[in-house]
C-alpha positions as CSV (number, residue, x, y, z in Angstrom):
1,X,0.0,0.0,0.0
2,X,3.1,2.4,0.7
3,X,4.7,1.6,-2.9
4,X,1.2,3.3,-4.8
5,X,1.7,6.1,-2.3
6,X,5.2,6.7,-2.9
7,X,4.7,5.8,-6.2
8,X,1.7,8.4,-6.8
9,X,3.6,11.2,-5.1
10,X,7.0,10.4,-7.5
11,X,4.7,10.2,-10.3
12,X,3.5,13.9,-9.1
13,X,6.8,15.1,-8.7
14,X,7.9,14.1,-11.9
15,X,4.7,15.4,-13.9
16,X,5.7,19.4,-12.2
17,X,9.2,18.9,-13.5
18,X,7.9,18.3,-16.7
19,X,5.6,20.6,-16.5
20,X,7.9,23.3,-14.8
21,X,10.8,22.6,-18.0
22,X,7.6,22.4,-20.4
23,X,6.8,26.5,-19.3
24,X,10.4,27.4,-19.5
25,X,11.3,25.6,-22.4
26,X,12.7,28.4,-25.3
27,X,12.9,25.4,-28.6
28,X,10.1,24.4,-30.4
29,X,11.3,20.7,-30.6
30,X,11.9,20.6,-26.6
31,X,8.5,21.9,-26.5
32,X,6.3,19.7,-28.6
33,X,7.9,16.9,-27.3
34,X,6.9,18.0,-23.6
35,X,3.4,18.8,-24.0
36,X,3.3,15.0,-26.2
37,X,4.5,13.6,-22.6
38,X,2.5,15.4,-20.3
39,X,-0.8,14.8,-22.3
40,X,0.4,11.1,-22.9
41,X,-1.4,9.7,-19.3
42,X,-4.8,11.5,-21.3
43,X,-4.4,9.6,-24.9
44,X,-3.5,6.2,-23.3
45,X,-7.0,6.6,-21.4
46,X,-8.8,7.5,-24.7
47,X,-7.4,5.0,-26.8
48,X,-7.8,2.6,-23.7
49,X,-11.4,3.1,-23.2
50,X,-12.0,3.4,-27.3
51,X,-10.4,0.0,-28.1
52,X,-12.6,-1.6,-24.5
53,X,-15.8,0.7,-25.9
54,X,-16.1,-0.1,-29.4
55,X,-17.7,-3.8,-28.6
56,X,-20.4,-2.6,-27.1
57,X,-21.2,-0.3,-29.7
58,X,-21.0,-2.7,-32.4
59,X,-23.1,-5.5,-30.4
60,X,-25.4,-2.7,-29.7
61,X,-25.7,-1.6,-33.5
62,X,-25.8,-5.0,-34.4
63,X,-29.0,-5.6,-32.2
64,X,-30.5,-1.9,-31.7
65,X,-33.4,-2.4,-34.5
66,X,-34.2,-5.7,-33.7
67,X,-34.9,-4.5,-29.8
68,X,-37.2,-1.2,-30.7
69,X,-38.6,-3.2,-34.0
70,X,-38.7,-1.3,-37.3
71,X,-41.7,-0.4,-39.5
72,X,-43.6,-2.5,-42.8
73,X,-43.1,1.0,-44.5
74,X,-39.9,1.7,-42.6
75,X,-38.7,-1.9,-43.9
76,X,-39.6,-1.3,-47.6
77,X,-38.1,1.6,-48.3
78,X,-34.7,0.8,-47.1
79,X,-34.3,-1.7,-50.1
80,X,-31.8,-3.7,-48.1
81,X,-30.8,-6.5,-50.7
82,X,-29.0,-9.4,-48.5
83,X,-31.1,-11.0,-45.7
84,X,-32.0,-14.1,-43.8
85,X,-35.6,-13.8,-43.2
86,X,-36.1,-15.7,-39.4
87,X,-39.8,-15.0,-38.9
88,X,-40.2,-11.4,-38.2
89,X,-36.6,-11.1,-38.0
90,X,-34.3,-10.3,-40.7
91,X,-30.7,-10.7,-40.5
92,X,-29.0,-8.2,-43.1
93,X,-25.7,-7.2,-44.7
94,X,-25.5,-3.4,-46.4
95,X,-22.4,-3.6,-48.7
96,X,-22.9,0.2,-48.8
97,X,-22.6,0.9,-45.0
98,X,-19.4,3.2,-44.5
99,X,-18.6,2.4,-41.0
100,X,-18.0,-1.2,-40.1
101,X,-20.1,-1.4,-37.4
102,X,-23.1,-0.9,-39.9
103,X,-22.4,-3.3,-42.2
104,X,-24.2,-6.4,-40.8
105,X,-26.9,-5.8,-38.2
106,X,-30.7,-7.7,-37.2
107,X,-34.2,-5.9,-38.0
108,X,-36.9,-7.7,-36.3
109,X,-40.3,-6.0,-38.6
110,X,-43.6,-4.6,-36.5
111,X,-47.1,-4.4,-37.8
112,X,-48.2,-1.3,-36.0
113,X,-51.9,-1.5,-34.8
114,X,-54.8,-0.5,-36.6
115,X,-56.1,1.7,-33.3
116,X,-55.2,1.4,-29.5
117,X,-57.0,-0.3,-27.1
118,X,-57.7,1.4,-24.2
119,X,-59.2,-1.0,-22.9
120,X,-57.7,-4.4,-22.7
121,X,-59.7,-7.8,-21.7
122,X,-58.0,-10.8,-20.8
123,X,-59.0,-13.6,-23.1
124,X,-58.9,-17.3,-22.0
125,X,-59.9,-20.7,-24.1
126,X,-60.4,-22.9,-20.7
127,X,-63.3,-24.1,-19.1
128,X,-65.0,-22.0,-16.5
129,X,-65.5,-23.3,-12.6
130,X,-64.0,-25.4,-11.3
């Protein structure tokens, strides 16, 4: 528990002389090269949590429209040429998708209804009594 103390604080110490030579630093070279290593700790993080992210995004692209459903109309005039029809669920590749992500991806296709029912009444098909 001591070493990420004495660790932390070095790692302190070190980032203000940096950032101390970085502020007093008269060559352009010098500089640049200083403010790469100071901001370095922020890039790792992004690239870090880009590379752990982008997963999640494409699983989530991949099932989005199949979760929220998509429209008959919607559906037809997207022209989507490759799919595997499962049910109400089409499984589809878009050649012409730019991002990667976009290429391949699962509709599931809603019929939306005719009017709402306000008033909803439990049917059963079993016998009455008991």
């Amino acid at each position: 528990m001591t070493n990420i103390f004495i660790g932390a604080i070095g790692m302190w110490f070190i980032l203000g002389a940096l950032f101390t030579w970085y502020e007093g630093a008269h060559n352009r070279t010098l500089y640049k090269t200083l403010e790469g290593v100071i901001a370095l700790p922020w890039i790792l993080l992004a690239v870090t949590s880009v590379i752990v992210c982008y997963p999640f995004v494409c699983l989530w692209k991949f099932f989005r429209n199949a979760i929220k459903g998509v429209s008959v109309d919607c559906w037809k005039r997207a022209k989507i040429k490759r799919c595997l029809k499962l049910g109400n669920f089409r499984l589809c590749y878009d050649a012409d998708a730019k991002a990667l992500c976009n290429k391949l991806f699962m509709v599931r296709i809603v019929k939306p209804a005719e009017r709402i029912n306000h008033n909803p009444i439990l049917k059963s098909t079993g016998k009455k009594g008991g």
